[in-house]
Phi, psi and omega in degrees: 000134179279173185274169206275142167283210197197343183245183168240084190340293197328322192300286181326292176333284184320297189285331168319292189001299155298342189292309187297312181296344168274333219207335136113149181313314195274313182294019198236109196273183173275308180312308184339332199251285174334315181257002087025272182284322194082038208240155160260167170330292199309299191293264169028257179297010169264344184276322180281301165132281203214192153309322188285344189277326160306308157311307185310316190305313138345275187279352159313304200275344152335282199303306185287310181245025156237331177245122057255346168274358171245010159260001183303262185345329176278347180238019208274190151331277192237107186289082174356161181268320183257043139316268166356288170302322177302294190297310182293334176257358138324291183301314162315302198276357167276343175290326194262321187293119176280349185267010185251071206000333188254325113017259164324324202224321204093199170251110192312326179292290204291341187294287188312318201309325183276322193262171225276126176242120137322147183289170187075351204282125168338329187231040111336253171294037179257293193304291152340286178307296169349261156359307188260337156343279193308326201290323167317303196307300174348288206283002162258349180278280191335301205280346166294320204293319187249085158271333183317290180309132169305169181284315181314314187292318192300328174280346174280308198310312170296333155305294174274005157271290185341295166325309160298317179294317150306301169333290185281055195191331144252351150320315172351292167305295169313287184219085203294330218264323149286310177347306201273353206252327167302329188285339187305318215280339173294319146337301176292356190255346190246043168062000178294130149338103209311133177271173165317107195263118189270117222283166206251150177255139166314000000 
């Protein structure tokens, strides 16, 4: 008979999360995840498969509790005329805080997207489905926000919010002060009032 587990995948998952979101699938060792998780080696890979497997397990709960409750509103029914605008000076304010992960690290999907993926490797297409998730949310904010617009300006105008929003999310890290400044202007290409640009703190 195996032994009974003792942990919560779900748990493990949340805490690798940081590790990776620190430190990135290749720069992230397995002790790194043993003092992370609190897991041994052994338990990792009977639970998991490999590291890699752990990582996926990673970006599910990434994708589930951190960017889709904050696209929600962009995917509700009936999307608000400031939604669109709310997620971005959301998003601005989490870019400006350094104590703050997405700040701090930037965004674990768009992070993996720069480093070396085998061709066929799944997540590839993790990153994509991203991708076109946010470019969909986007482009349902654009059409509250904008009833105005035809479809060709509303699909551009929604191209290039998206567009400012993968920048500054990779940008982030490096030059939080573009970061903040692609989101003004993205504010400012859906008509909102430019926001204030708050200097990166060292």
């Amino acid at each position: 008979m195996g032994r009974t587990r003792t942990f919560d995948e779900t748990d493990a998952a949340r805490s690798a999360l940081e590790a990776f979101w620190d430190h990135g699938l290749e720069g992230t060792a397995i002790p790194d995840l043993e003092n992370a998780t609190g897991l041994s080696r052994s338990s990792i890979y009977h639970s998991f498969g490999s590291k890699r497997g752990l990582f996926d397990a990673a970006v599910d709960t990434y994708l589930d509790q951190i960017v889709r409750p904050r696209l929600a509103p962009l995917q509700a029914e009936h999307v608000a005329s400031d939604a669109l605008a709310t997620y971005l000076r959301g998003l601005r304010a989490a870019m400006a805080d350094p104590a703050l992960p997405l700040a701090a690290h930037g965004c674990l999907l768009l992070n993996t997207a720069t480093s070396p993926v085998a061709p066929g490797d799944t997540l590839g297409e993790v990153v994509r489905d991203y991708r076109r998730e946010l470019a969909d949310a986007v482009s349902r904010g654009v059409a509250a926000a904008r009833p105005d617009l035809d479809d060709g300006p509303a699909t551009t105008l929604a191209t290039a919010c998206t567009a400012h929003v993968v920048a500054a999310m990779t940008l982030v890290r490096l030059d939080p002060e573009g970061a903040l400044a692609l989101l003004d202007n993205a504010l400012a290409l859906l008509g909102e009032e430019r926001a204030l640009v708050i200097p990166a703190t060292a």
